[in-house]
C-alpha positions as CSV (number, residue, x, y, z in Angstrom):
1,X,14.4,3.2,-13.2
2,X,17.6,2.7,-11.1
3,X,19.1,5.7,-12.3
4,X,16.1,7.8,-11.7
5,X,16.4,6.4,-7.9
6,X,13.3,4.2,-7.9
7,X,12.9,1.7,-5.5
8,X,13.5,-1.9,-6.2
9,X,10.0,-3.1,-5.0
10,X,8.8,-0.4,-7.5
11,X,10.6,-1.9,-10.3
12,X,9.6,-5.4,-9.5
13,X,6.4,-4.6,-9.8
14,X,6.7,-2.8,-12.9
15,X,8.8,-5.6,-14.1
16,X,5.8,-7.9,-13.2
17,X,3.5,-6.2,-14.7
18,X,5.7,-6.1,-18.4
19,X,6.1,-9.9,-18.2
20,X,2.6,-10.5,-17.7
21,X,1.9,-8.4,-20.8
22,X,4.7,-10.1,-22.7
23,X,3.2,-13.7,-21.7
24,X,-0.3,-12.7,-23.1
25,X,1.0,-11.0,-26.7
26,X,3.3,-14.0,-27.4
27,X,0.6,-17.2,-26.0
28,X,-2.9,-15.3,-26.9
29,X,-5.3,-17.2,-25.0
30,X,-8.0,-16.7,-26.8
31,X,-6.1,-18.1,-29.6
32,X,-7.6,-21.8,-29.1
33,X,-11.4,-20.7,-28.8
34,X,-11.8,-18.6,-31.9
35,X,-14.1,-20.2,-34.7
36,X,-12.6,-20.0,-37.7
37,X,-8.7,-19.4,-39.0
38,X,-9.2,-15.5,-39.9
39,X,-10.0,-15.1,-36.2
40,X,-7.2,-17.0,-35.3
41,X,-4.7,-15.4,-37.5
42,X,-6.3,-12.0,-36.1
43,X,-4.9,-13.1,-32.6
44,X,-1.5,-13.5,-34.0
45,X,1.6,-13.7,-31.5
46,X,3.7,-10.6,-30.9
47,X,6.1,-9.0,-28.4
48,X,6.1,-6.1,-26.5
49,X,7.9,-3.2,-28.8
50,X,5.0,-4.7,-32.0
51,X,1.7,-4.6,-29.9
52,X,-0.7,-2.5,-31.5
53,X,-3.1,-0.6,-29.2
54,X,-5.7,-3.3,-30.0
55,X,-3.3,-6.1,-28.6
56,X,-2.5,-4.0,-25.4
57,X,-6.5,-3.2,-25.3
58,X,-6.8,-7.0,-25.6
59,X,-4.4,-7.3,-22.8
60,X,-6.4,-5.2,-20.6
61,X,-9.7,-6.6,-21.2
62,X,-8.0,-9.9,-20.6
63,X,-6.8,-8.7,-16.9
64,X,-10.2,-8.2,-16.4
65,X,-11.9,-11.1,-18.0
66,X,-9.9,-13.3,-15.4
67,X,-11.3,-11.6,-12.7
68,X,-8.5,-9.3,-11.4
69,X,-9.2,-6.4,-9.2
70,X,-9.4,-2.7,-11.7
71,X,-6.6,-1.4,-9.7
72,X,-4.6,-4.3,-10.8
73,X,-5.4,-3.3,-14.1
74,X,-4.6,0.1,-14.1
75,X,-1.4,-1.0,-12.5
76,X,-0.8,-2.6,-15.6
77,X,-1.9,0.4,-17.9
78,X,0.1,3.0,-16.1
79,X,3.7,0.3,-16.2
80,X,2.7,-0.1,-20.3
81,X,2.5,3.9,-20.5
82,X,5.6,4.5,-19.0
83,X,7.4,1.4,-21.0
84,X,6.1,2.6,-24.3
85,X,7.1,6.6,-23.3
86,X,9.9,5.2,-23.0
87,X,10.7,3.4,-25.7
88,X,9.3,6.5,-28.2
89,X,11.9,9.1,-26.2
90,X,14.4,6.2,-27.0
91,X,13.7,6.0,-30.5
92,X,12.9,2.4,-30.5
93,X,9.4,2.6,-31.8
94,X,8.1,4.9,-33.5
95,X,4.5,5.7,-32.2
96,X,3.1,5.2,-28.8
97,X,0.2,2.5,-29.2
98,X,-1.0,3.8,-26.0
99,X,-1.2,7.6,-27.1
100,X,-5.0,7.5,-27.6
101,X,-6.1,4.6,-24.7
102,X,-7.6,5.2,-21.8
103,X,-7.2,4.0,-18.2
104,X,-9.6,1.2,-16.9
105,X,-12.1,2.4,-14.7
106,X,-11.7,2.1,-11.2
107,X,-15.0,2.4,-9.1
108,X,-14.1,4.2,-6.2
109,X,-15.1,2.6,-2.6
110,X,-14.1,3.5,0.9
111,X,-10.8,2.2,2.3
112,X,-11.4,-0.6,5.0
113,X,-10.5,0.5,8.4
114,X,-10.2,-1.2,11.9
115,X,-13.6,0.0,14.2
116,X,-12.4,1.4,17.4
117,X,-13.8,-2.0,19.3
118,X,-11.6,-4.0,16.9
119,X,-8.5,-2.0,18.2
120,X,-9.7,-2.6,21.8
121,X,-9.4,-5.8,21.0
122,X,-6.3,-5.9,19.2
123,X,-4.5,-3.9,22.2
124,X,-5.6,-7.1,24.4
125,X,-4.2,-9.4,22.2
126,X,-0.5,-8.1,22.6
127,X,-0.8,-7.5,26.1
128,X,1.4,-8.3,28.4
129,X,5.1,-8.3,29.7
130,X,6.9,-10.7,27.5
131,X,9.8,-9.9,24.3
132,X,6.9,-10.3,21.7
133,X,3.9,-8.6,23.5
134,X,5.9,-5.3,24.3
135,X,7.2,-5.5,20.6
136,X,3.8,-6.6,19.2
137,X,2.3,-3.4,21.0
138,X,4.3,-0.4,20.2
139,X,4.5,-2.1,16.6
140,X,0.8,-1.7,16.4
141,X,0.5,1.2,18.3
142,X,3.1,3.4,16.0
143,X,1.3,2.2,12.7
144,X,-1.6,3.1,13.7
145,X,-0.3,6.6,15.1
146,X,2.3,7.4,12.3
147,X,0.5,5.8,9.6
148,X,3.9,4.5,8.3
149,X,3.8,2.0,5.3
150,X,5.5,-1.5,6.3
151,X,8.7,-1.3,4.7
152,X,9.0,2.0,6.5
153,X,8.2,0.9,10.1
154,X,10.7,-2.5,9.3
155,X,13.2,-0.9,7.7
156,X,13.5,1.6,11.1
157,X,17.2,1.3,12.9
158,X,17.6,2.4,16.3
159,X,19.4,5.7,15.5
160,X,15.9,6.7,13.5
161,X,14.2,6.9,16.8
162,X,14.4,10.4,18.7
163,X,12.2,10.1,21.8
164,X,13.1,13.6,22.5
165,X,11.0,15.4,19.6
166,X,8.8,11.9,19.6
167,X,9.0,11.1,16.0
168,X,10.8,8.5,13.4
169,X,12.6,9.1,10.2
170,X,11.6,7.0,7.8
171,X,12.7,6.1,4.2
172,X,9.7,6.6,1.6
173,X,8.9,5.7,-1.7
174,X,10.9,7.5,-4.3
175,X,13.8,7.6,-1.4
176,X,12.3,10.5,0.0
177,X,13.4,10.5,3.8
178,X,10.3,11.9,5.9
179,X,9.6,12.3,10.2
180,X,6.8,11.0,11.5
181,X,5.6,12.7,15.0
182,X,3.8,10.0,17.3
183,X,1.9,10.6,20.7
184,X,2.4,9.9,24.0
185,X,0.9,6.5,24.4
186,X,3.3,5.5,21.2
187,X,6.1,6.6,23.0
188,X,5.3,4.9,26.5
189,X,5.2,1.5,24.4
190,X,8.5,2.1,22.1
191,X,10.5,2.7,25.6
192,X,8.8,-0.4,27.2
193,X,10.2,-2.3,24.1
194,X,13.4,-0.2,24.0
195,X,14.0,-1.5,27.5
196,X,13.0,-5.1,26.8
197,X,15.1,-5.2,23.4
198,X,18.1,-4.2,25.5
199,X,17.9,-7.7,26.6
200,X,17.3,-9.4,23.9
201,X,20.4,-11.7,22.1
202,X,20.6,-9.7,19.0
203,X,20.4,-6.1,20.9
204,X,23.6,-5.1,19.1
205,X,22.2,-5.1,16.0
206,X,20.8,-1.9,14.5
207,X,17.6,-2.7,13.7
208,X,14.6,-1.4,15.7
209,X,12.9,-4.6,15.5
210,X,13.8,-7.6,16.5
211,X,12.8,-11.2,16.0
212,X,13.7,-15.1,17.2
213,X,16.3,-15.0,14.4
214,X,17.3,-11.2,13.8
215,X,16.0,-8.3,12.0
216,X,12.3,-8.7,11.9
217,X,11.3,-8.2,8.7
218,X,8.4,-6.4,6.4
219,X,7.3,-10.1,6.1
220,X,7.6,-10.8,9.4
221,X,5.6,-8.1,10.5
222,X,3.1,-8.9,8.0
223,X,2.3,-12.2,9.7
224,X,2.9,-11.0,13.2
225,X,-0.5,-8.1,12.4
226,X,-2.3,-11.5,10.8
227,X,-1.7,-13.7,13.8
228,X,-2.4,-10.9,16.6
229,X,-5.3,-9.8,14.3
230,X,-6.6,-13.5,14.3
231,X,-6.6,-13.6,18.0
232,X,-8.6,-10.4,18.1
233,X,-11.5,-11.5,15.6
234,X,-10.2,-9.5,12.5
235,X,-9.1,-11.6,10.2
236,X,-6.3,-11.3,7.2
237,X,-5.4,-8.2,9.1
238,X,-2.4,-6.4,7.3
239,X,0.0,-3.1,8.1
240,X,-1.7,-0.8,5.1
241,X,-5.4,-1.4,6.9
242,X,-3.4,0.4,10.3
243,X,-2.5,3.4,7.7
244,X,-6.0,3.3,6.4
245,X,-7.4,3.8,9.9
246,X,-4.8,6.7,10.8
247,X,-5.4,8.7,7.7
248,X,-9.3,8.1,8.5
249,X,-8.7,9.5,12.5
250,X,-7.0,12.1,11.2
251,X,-9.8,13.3,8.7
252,X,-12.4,12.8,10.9
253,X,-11.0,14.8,14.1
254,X,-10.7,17.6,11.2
255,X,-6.9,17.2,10.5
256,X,-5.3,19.5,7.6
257,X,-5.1,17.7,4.5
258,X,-1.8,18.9,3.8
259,X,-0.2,18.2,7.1
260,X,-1.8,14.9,6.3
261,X,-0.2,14.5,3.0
262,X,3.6,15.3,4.7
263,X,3.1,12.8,7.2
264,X,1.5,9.9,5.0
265,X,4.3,10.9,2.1
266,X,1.6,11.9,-0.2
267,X,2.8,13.9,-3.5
268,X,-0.8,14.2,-5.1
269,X,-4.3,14.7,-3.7
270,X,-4.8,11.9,-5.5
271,X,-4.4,9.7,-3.0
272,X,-5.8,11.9,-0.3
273,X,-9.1,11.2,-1.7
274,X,-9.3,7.8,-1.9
275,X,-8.4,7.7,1.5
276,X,-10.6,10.7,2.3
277,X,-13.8,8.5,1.0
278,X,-14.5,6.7,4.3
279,X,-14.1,9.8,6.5
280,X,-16.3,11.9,4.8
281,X,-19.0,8.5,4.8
282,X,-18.7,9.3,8.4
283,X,-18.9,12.9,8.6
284,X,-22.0,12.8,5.9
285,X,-23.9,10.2,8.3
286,X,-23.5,12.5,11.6
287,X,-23.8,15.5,9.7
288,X,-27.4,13.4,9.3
289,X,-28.0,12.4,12.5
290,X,-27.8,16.4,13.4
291,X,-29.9,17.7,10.1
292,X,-32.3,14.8,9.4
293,X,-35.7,16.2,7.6
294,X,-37.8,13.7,9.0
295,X,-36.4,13.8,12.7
296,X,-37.0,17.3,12.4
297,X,-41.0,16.6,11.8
């Protein structure tokens, strides 16, 4: 996966995925409940390059039996499909056990989004003239403009900013460098914190943000959004829920999909619908309020 440039978080989530496959093939749980000892010698330990497609079928049904989210599952499927590709191409095994399974299903369901009184609020947490509120704000302020993934906005250094053309270049999944354009209220709140960060005792460092003891990190900013979100009544917020709400916006004020799918970093429309699902919830109900049968009586 390295030599096909893949990022590291990508491959430690694929790696995660294998070892919780592995764990299940070699222990079995199901081992200890079964009644009799042709059941049990049915569930028989194995490793990865041996499973069957009923042991990796068994895996699945397993991920789901303890109450894991579908998507988590078909995490795991599509890891399994690309280790087991793999390992056919590499002449290591010589069928696919996953040639003839299908995905888990995944019900689809509108991405949560912050309401605009639940940004109002949010804005009025991170008020004010301090290090952390000016940082706080244009932090929020770009997600929610750019729609930028966490590591992206995190990983921004100071020569990624052009406040000329107002937009950031960003590093994306697969290593795929993008811009991002932002508005003018986002760029009023990164030159407040530009000019507050010029002050700060770690302003000769690269990074665009800054915390008490450095870079601020993807982590960091993860429990800087759940502390100000906390303040503002909407708890366990997180950074994707700000990218949620952009891609909504843009949908909704009748944005192109495919200027969407540039900005977001989108290669399939895959993922454009499943973001798409809460905007056209919305359009649907005021398309009602305008064509409502019985109103109409």
């Amino acid at each position: 996966m390295r030599a096909e440039n893949r990022s590291e978080r990508t491959i430690a989530t694929y790696l995660f995925g294998l070892r919780q496959a592995e764990t299940f093939l070699r222990e079995r749980p199901d081992r200890g409940r079964c009644a009799d000892e042709r059941e049990r010698a049915a569930l028989r330990p194995t490793i990865l390059e041996a499973a069957t497609r009923a042991d990796l079928e068994a895996f699945m049904a397993d991920v789901l039996a303890r109450g894991r989210a579908p998507s988590t599952a078909a995490t795991y499927y599509k890891v399994l499909r690309v280790l087991y590709a793999w390992l056919v191409e590499e002449q290591e095994i010589q069928v696919d056990p996953m040639a003839r399974m299908k995905p888990p299903l995944v019900p689809a369901k509108p991405v949560p989004i912050v309401p605009a009184d639940g940004l109002k609020r949010l804005f009025a947490a991170c008020a004010g003239a301090s290090f952390e509120a000016r940082r706080d704000t244009a932090l929020v302020m770009l997600l929610l403009d750019t729609g930028a993934r966490r590591e992206e906005m995190a990983g921004l250094t100071l020569a990624d900013v052009d406040l000329d053309l107002d937009v950031l270049l960003v590093l994306g999944k697969g290593r795929r460098e993008r811009t991002l354009p932002f508005g003018r209220k986002s760029g009023e709140a990164l030159d407040r914190y530009l000019r507050v960060r010029a002050r700060h005792k770690d302003a000769e460092l690269p990074w665009l943000w800054l915390g008490k003891k450095g870079q601020l990190t993807a982590w960091g900013l993860v429990q800087m959004l759940r502390r100000r979100g906390a303040q503002a009544g909407l708890p366990g917020l997180h950074p994707h829920q700000l990218r949620h709400t952009f891609a909504h916006e843009w949908l909704v004020q009748g944005g192109a999909e495919t200027d969407l799918m540039q900005i977001a970093g989108w290669k399939s429309r895959t993922m454009l619908q499943r973001y798409g699902a809460s905007a056209a919830d919305t359009r649907a109900r005021e398309a009602h309020r305008r064509f409502s049968p019985a109103d109409r009586l």
